[in-house]
C-alpha positions as CSV (number, residue, x, y, z in Angstrom):
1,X,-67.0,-39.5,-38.0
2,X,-70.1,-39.0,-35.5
3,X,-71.8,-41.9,-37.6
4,X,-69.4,-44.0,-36.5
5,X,-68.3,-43.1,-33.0
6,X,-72.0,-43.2,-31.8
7,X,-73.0,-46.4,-31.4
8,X,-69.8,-47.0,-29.7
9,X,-71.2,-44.4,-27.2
10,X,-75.0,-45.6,-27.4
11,X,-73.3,-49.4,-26.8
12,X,-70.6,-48.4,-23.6
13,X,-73.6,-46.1,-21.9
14,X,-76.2,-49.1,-22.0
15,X,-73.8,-51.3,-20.9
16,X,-72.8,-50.6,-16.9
17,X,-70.2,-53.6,-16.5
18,X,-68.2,-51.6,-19.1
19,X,-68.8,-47.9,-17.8
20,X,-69.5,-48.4,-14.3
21,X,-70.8,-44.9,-12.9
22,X,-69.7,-43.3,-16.2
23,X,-71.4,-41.6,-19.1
24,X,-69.7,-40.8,-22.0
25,X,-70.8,-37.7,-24.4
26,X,-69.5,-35.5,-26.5
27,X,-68.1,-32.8,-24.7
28,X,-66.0,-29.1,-26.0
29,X,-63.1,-27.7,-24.2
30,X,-65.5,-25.1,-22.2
31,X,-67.5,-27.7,-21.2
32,X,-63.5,-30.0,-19.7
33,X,-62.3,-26.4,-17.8
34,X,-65.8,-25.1,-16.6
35,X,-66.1,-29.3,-14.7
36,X,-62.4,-28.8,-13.2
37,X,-62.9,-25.7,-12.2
38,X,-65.6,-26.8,-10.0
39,X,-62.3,-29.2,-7.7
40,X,-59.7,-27.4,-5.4
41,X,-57.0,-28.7,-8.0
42,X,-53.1,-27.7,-7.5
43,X,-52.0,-25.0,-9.8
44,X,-48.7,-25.4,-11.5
45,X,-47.2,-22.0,-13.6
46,X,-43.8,-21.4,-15.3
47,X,-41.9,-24.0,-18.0
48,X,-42.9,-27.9,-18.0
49,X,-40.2,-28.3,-20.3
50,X,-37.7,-30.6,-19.8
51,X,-39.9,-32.7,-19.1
52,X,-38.6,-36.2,-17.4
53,X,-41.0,-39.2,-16.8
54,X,-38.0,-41.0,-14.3
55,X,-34.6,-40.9,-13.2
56,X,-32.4,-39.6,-15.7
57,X,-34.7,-39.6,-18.3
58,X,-35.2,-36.1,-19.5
59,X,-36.4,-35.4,-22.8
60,X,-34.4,-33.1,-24.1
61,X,-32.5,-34.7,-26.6
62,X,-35.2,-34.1,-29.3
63,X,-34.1,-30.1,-29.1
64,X,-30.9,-30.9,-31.5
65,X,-31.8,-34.7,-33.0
66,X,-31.6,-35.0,-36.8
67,X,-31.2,-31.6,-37.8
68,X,-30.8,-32.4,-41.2
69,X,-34.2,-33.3,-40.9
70,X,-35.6,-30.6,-39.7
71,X,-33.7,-28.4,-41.8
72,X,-35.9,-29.9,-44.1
73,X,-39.3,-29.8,-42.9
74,X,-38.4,-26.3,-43.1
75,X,-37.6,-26.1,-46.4
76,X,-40.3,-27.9,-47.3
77,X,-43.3,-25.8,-45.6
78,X,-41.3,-22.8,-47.7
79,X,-41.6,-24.1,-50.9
80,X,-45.1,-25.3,-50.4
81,X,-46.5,-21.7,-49.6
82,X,-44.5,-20.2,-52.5
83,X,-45.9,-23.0,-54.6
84,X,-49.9,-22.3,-53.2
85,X,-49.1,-18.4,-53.8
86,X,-47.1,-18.8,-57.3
87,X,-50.4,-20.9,-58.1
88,X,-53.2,-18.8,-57.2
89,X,-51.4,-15.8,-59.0
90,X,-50.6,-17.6,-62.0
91,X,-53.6,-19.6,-62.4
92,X,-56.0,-17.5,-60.5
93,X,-59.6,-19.5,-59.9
94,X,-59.0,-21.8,-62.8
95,X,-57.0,-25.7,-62.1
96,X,-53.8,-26.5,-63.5
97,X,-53.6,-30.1,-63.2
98,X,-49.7,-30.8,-63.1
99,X,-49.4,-28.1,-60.2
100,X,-52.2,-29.1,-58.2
101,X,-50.7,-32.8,-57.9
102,X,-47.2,-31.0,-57.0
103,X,-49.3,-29.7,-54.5
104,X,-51.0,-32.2,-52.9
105,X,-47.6,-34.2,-53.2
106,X,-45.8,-32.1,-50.8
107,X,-48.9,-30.9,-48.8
108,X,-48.8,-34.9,-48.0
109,X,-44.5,-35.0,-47.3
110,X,-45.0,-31.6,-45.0
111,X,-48.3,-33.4,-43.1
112,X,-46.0,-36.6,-42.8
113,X,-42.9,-34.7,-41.3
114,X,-45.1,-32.7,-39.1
115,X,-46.3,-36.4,-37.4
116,X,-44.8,-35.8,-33.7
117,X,-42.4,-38.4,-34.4
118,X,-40.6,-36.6,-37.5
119,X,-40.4,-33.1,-36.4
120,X,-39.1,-34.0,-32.7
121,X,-35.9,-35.6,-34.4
122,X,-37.2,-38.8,-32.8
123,X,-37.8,-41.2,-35.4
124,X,-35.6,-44.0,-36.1
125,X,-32.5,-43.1,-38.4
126,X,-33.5,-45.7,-41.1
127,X,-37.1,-43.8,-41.4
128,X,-35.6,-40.9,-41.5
129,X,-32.9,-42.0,-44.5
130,X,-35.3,-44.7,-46.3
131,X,-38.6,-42.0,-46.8
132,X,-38.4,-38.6,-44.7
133,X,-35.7,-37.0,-46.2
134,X,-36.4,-38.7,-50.4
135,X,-40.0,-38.1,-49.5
136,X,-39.2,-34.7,-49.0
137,X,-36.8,-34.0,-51.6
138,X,-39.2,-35.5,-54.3
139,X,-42.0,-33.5,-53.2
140,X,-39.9,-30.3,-53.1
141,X,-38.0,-30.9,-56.3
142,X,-41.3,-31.3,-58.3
143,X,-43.1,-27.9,-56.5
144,X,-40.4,-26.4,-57.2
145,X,-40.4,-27.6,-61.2
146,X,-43.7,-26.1,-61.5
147,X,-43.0,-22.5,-59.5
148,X,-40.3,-22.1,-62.4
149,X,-43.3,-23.2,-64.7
150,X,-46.1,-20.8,-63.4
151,X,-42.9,-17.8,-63.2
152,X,-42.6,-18.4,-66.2
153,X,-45.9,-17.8,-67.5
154,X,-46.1,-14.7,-65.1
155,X,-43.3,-13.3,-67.4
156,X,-44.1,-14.4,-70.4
157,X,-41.1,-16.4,-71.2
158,X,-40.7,-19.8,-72.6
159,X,-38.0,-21.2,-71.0
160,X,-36.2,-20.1,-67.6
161,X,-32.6,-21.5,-67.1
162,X,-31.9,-22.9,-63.8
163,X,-28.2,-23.5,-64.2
164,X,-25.3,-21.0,-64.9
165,X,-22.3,-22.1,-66.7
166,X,-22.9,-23.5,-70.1
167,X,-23.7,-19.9,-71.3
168,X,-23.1,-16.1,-71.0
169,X,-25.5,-14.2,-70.8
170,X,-28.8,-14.8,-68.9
171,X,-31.9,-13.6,-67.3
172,X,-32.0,-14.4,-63.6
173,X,-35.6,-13.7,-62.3
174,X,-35.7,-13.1,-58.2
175,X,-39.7,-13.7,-57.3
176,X,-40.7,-12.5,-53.7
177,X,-43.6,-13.9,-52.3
178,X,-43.5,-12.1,-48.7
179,X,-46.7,-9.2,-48.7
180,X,-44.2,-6.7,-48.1
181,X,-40.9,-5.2,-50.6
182,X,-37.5,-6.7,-49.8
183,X,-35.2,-4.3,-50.3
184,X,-31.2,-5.0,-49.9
185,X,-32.0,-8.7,-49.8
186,X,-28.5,-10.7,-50.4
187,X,-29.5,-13.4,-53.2
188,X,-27.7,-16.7,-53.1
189,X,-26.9,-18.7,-56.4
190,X,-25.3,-22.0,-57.2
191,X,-23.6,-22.1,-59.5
192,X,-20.9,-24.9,-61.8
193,X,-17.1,-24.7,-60.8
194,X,-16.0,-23.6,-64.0
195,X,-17.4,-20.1,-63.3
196,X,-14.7,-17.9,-62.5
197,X,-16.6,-14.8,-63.4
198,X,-19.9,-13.3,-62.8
199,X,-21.0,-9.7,-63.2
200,X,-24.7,-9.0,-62.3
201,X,-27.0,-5.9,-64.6
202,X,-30.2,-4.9,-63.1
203,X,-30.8,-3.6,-66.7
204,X,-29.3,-0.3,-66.1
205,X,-26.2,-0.2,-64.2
206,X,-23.4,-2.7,-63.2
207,X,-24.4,-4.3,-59.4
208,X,-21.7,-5.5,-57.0
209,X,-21.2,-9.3,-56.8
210,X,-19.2,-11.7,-55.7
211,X,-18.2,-15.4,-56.3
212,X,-17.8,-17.8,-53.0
213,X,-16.6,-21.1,-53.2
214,X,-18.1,-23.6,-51.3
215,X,-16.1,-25.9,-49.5
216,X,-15.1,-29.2,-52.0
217,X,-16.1,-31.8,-48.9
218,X,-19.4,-30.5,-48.8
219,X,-20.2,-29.6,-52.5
220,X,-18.3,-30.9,-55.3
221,X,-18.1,-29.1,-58.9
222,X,-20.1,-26.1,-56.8
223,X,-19.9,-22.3,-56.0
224,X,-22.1,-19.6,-55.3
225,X,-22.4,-16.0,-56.3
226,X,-23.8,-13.6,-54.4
227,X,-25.7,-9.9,-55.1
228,X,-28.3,-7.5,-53.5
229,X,-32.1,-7.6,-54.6
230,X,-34.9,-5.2,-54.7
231,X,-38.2,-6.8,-55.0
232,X,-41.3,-6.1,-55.1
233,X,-44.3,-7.6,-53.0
234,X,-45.7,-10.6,-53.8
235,X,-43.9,-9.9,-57.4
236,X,-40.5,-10.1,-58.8
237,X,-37.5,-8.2,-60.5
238,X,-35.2,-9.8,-63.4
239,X,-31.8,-9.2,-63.5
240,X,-28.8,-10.5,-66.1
241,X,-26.1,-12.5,-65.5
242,X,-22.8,-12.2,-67.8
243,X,-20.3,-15.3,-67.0
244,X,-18.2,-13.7,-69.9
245,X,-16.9,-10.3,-68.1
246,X,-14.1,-9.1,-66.1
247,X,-14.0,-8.8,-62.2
248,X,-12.6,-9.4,-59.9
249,X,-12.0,-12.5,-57.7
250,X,-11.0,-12.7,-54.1
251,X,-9.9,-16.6,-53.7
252,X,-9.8,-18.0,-50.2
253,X,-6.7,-17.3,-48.1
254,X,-5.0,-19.7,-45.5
255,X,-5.0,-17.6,-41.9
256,X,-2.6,-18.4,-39.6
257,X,-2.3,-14.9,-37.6
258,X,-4.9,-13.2,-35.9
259,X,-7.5,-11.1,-38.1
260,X,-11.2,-10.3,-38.5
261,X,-14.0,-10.1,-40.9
262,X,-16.4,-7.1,-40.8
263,X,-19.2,-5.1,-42.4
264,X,-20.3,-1.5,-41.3
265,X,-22.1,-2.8,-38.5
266,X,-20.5,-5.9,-36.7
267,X,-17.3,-7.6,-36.7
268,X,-15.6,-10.9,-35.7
269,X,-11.8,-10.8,-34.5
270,X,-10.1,-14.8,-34.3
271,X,-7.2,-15.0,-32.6
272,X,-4.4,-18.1,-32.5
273,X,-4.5,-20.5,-29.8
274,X,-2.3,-23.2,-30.3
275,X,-1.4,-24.2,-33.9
276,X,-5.5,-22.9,-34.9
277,X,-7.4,-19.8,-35.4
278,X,-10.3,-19.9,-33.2
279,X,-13.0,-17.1,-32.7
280,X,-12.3,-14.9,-29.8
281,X,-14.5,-11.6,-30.1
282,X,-17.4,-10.0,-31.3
283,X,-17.9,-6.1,-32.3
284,X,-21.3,-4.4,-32.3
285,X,-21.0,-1.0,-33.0
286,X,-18.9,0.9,-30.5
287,X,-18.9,-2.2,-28.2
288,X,-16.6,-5.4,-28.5
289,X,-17.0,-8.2,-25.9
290,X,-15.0,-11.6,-25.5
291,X,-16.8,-14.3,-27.3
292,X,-15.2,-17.8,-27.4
293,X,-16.6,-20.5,-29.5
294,X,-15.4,-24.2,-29.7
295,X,-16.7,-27.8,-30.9
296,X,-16.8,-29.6,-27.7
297,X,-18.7,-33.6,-27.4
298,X,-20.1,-35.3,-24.5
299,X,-19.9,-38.6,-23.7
300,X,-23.5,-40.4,-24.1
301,X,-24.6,-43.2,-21.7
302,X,-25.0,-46.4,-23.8
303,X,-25.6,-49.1,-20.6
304,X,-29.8,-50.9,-21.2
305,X,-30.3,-52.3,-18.5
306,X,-34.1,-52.4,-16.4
307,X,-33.1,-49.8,-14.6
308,X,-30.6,-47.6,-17.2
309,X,-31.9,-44.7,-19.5
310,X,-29.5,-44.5,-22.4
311,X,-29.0,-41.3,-24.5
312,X,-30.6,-41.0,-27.4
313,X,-33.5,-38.9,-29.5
314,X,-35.5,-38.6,-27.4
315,X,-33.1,-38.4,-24.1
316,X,-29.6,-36.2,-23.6
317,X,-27.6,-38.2,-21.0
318,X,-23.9,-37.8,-21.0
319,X,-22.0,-39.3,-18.6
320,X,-20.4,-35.8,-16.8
321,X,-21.8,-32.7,-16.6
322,X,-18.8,-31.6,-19.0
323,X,-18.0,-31.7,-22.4
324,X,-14.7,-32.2,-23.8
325,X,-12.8,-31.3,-27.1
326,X,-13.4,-33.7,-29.6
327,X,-11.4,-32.0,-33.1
328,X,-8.9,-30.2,-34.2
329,X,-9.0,-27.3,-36.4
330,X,-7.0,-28.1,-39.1
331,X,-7.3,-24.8,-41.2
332,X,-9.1,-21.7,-41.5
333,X,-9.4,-20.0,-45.0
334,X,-10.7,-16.6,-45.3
335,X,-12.7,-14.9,-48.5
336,X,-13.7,-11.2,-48.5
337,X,-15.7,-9.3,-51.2
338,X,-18.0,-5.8,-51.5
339,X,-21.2,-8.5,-50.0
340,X,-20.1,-10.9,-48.1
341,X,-16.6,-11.9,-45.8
342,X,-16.6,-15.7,-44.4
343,X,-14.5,-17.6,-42.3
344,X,-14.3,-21.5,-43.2
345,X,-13.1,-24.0,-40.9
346,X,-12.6,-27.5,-41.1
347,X,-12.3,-29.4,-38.2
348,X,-10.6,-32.8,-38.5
349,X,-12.3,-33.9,-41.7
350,X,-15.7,-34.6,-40.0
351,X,-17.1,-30.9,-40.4
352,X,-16.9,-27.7,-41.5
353,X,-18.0,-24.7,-39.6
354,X,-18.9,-21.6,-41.8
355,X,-19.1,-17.9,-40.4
356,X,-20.7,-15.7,-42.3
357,X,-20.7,-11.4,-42.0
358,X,-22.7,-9.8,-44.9
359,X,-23.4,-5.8,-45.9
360,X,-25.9,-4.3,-43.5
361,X,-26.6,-7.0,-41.5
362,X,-25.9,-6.3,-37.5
363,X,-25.3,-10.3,-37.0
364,X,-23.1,-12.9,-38.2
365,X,-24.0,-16.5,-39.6
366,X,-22.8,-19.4,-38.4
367,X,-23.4,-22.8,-40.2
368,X,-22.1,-26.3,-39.4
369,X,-22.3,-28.9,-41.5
370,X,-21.2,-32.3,-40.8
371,X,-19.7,-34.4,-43.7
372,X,-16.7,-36.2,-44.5
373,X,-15.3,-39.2,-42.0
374,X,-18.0,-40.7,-39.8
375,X,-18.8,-39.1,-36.6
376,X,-17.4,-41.6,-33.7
377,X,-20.3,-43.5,-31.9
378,X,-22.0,-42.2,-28.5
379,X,-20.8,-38.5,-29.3
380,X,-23.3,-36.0,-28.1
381,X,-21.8,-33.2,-30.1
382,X,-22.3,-28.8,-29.1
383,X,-21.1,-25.8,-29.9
384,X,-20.2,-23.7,-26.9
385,X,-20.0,-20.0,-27.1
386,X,-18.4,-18.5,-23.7
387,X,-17.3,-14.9,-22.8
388,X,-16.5,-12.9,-19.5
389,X,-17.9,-9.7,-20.5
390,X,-21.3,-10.7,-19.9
391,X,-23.1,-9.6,-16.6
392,X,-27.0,-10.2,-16.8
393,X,-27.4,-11.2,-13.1
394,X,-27.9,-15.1,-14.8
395,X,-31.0,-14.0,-16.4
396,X,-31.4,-15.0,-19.7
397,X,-33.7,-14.5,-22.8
398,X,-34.5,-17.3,-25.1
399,X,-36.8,-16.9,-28.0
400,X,-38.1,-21.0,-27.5
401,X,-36.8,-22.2,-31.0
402,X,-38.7,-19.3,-32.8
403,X,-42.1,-19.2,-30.7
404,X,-42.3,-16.5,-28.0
405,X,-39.4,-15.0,-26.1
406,X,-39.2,-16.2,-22.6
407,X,-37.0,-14.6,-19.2
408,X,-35.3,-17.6,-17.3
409,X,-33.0,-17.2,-14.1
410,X,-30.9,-19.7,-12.7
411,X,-31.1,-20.8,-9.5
412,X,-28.3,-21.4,-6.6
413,X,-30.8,-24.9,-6.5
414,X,-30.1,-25.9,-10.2
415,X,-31.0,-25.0,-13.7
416,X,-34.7,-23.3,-13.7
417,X,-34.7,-23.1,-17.6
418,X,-34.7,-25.4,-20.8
419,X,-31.7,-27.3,-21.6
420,X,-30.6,-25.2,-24.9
């Protein structure tokens, strides 16, 4: 790189009518604050972000763009440092050739995703259809091919199933690759729609199970059981999986009256409004609070014009400062089970909204997922949670998408924190 970059320099330094009064040199980052420090330079402290280059142009639309996408990129960093743990234990100093181009496959799809462009949510839809998300997949799928591989060799088995359904009896082996034990872990498995029954050994006793479905608009021919793990670090535990045996199955029931799901921790009450079932509190312990929770949509600005910002990726605009209700809930079926308890609720065939309360966890899950009729143009969709029961003086905590957790106030002036 230096090879290349100095003559540039020896060429602009000799050359005055294309420096001026400059010099150019290499220079580190000691060298840039110890100069400005020298100037009486305004200080600025607190959040830059949103950030806005003019009128009605800040960028804040990249917090929630494409999530699919960056679903994704998650997913893929994941699999990539199982796949470069998974190698180095199975392989050790020695080079496997088929997992070493798995790697470098998806060590290229995770460099590519990380461009600022792809992780934002602010590349164009078609780049994001045509190679981010197959490019991704591809890369993922084959790591993934060879982590069963390398496991495999770890154990000293031939073969490792990764399907359930065509026979009954299996070994299911649960690899951990965190430095520390997981203990209680709640294991997710597809598995084919014919299940109907799954009991789970850990090669002494009988564990408790239990079979979800998955909602048919999202997955078809697909359910999932789920059970609680204890694995070791950086090692795994194998367990067996009998499709043949007895237990028992709690189908999904249609709620129309008010009820709640609940562990031994936290619970979720939803009440009627209307013709629906909507969420309307939230138990923690010994203290329940009034938490409402509704799929609301703004209306984007669409005008281009020289002077008109629409929104987009990069930019949230709507056209009022409030949203409005854009679905229906047109049902809400309920499954409970010794794991898990989960509300689904489909709202007017364009998604499903899934809330999720599993033993020992003090939290509940909620996942959307859109997928079935085509989401109307210009919709800037949310989900707003409200209640009255909370007084924090408008201070609030937010942990910055996973980075550090900040302390924002809001100001009589306007909004002093991030757009969430």
């Amino acid at each position: 790189m230096f090879d290349a970059i100095d003559p540039v320099l020896d060429e602009m330094n000799e050359d005055p009518s294309i420096t001026g009064n400059y010099t150019f040199s290499y220079k580190l980052v000691s060298d840039y604050m110890s100069e400005i420090s020298k100037h009486n330079l305004k200080t600025y402290s607190g959040d830059l972000m949103p950030y806005s280059d003019k009128p009605h142009a800040y960028w804040s639309g990249y917090y929630t763009s494409y999530p699919s996408v960056k679903k994704q990129a998650r997913r893929a960093e994941t699999t990539l440092r199982l796949c470069n743990i998974v190698y180095t234990q199975t392989y050790g100093g020695s080079h496997e050739e088929q997992m070493h181009q798995a790697l470098e496959q998806l060590r290229t799809a995770v460099g590519d995703i990380t461009h600022h462009d792809g992780i934002t949510g602010t590349s164009k839809e078609r780049v994001n259809r045509e190679y981010y998300l197959p490019t991704l997949e591809k890369a993922i799928t084959t790591c993934e091919n060879e982590i069963l591989k390398a496991i495999g060799k770890l154990i000293k088995a031939s073969t490792m199933e990764q399907t359930i359904g065509s026979f009954n009896q299996s070994a299911l082996v649960v690899y951990n690759s965190l430095s520390w034990k997981q203990e209680q872990q709640i294991v997710h498995v597809r598995v084919q729609n014919q299940v109907d029954s799954i009991c789970v050994f850990d090669g002494k006793k009988k564990l408790d199970s239990q079979l979800l479905e998955i909602p048919t608009s999202l997955e078809k021919d697909s359910k999932e059981f789920v059970f609680m793990a204890n694995v070791p670090a950086l090692g795994y535990e194998t367990y067996f999986i009998d499709t043949s045996c007895e237990s028992e199955i709690n189908a999904p029931i249609v709620q129309t009256e008010e009820f709640s799901i609940s562990n031994e921790v936290t619970s979720l009450k939803f009440c009627k409004a209307g013709d629906h079932m909507r969420l309307c509190s939230h138990k923690s312990g010994n203290v329940e609070m009034e938490l409402n929770q509704q799929v609301l949509a703004y209306e984007g600005y669409s005008a281009w014009g020289q002077d008109e910002q629409p929104s987009g990726a990069y930019i949230f605009r709507p056209k009022t400062t409030q949203a409005a209700p854009l679905f229906t809930i047109t049902s809400t079926r309920v499954q409970r089970g010794p794991i898990c308890e989960r509300v689904v609720q489909v709202l007017s065939g364009y998604m499903t909204q899934i809330f999720t309360i599993c033993k020992g966890q003090d939290y509940f899950e909620l996942e959307t997922i859109i997928g079935g009729e085509e989401l109307p143009d210009g919709k800037e969709i949310v989900t707003q949670f409200s209640s009255g029961d909370i007084h924090n003086d408008q201070v609030l905590y937010c942990d910055k998408n996973g980075i550090e957790t900040r302390r924002f106030e809001y100001s009589k002036e306007g909004v002093s924190f991030n757009t969430l």
